[in-house]
C-alpha positions in Angstrom: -10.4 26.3 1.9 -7.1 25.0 0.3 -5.3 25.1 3.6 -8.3 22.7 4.6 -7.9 20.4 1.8 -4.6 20.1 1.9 -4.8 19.0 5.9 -7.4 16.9 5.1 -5.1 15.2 2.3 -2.2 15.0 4.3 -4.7 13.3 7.4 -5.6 10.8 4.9 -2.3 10.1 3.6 -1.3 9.7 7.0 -4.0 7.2 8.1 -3.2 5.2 5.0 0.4 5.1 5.2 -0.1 3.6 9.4 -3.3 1.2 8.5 -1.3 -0.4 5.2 2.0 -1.1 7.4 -0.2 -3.3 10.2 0.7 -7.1 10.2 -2.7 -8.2 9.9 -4.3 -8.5 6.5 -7.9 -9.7 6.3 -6.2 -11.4 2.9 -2.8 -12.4 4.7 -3.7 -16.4 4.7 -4.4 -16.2 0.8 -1.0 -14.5 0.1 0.5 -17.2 2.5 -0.5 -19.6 0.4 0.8 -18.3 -2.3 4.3 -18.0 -1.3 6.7 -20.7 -3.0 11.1 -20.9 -3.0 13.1 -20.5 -5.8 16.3 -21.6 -5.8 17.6 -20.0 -2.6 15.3 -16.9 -2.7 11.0 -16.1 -1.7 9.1 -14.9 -3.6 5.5 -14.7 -3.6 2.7 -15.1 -6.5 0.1 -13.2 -7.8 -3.2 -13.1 -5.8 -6.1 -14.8 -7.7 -9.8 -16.5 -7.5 -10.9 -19.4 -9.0 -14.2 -20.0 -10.4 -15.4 -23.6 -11.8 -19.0 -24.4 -11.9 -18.1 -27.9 -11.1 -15.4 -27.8 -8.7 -15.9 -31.5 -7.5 -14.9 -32.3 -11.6 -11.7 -31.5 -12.5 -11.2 -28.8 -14.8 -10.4 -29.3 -18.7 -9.7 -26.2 -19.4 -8.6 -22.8 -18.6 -9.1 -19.1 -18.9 -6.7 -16.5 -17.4 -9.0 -13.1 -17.2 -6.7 -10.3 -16.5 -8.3 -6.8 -15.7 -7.6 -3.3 -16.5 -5.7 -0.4 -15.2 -6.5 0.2 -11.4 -9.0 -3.1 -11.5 -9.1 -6.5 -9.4 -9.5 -9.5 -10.9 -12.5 -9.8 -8.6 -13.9 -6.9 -11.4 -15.0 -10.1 -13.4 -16.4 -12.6 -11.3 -19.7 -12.2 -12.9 -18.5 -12.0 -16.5 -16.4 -15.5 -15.8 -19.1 -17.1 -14.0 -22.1 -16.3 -17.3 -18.9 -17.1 -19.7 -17.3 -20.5 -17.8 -21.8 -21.1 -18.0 -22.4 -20.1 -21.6 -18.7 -22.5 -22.4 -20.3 -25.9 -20.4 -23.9 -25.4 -22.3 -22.0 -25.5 -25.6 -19.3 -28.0 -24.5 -20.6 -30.3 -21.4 -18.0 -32.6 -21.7 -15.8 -29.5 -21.2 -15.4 -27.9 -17.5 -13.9 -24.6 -17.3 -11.3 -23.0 -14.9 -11.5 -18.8 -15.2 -8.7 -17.7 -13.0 -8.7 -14.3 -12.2 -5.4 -12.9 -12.0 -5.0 -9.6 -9.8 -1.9 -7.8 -11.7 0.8 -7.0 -10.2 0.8 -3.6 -7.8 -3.5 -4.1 -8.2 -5.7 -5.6 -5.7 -4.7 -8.0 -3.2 -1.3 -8.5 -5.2 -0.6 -4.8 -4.3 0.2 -6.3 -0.8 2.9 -8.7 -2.1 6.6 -7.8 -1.2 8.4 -10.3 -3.7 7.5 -8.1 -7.2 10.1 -5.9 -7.7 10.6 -3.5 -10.5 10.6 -3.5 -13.3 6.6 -2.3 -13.4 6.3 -3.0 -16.8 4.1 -5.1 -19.1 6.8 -7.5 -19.9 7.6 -8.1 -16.3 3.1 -8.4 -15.2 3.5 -11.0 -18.1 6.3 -12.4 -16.5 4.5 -12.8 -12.9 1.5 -15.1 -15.3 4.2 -17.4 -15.9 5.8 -17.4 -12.6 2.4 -18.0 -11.2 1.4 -21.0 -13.6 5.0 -22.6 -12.8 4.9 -21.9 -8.7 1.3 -23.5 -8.9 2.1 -26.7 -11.0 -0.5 -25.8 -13.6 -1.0 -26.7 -16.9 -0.9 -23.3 -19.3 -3.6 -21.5 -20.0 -6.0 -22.3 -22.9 -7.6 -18.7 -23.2 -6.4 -15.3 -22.1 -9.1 -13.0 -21.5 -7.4 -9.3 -21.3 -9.1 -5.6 -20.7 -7.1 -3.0 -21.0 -3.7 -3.1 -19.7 -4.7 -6.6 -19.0 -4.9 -7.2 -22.8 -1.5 -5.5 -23.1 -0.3 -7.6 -20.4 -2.3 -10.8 -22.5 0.1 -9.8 -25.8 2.9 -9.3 -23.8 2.2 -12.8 -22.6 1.5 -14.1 -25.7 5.0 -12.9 -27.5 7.4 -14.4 -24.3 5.7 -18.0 -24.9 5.9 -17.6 -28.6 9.9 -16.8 -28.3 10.5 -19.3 -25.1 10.9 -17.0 -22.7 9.4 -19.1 -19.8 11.1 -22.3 -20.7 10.8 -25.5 -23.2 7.1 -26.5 -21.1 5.3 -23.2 -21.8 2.5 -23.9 -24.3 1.2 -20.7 -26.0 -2.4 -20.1 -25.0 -5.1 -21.5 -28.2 -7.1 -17.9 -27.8 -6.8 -14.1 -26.7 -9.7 -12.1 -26.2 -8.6 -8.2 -25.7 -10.2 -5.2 -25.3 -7.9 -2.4 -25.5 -9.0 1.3 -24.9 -7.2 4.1 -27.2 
């Protein structure tokens, strides 16, 4: 039985390692559009969604949601969509923007070839930044963090607080984290 399992392991591992090197991605034209130059070498962004109730209004305000260990940012499209809801019927004038960031080395950002090591918190912090400056955004209002995504959220919080990512980076108003022991 062990023999078994370990040829059934080493089939899977097999058929992973050949179906993750094919050129085709069914998420190949979102990382595409994520790719941007600086200074004379490419690097890509971190894969995200974007959910706005409104999306014909411009936005006012946003929330960065950053998932846990092994997670997607995709984890939390429900808890954005009721929380970006529950924020407009206490705030209409205010339209929320919950971008949910997939960490680096976790869902589609796993894909990306331009995040080299360090794999560190400091470094996933780093990628937020990279990824507000290579999009043009303004900084985010509210960091939402689970997990190592609230690690990553702290992280994030103590580079803007020391300057790390430059004069223009505002330090986000609120954290929300949710750490397990």
């Amino acid at each position: 039985m062990a023999a078994s399992l370990r040829a059934s392991s080493s089939s899977l591992r097999s058929r992973l390692l050949s179906s993750s090197s094919a050129a085709w991605s069914p998420w190949s034209h979102v990382l595409s559009s994520s790719v941007h130059s600086e200074a004379s070498n490419q690097t890509e962004t971190l894969a995200f969604d974007e959910i706005q109730l409104s999306p014909e209004k411009p936005s006012t305000a946003t929330a960065f949601v950053l998932h846990g260990l092994l997670g997607s940012g995709r984890n939390w499209r429900s808890f954005s969509r009721a929380l970006a809801s529950e924020l407009r019927d206490r705030s209409p004038s205010d339209e929320w923007r919950m971008v949910l960031v997939d960490l680096r080395n976790h869902g589609r950002s796993a894909g990306i070839k331009g995040l080299r090591p360090p794999h560190d918190m400091s470094t996933a912090a780093r990628d937020l930044a990279d990824l507000v400056k290579a999009r043009g955004w303004a900084w985010p209002d509210v960091v939402v963090g689970h997990s190592m995504g609230g690690k990553v959220a702290l992280d994030f919080a103590e580079s803007c607080s020391r300057g790390d990512y430059g004069e223009s980076a505002d330090l986000p108003k609120q954290f929300y984290c949710y750490m397990v022991k």
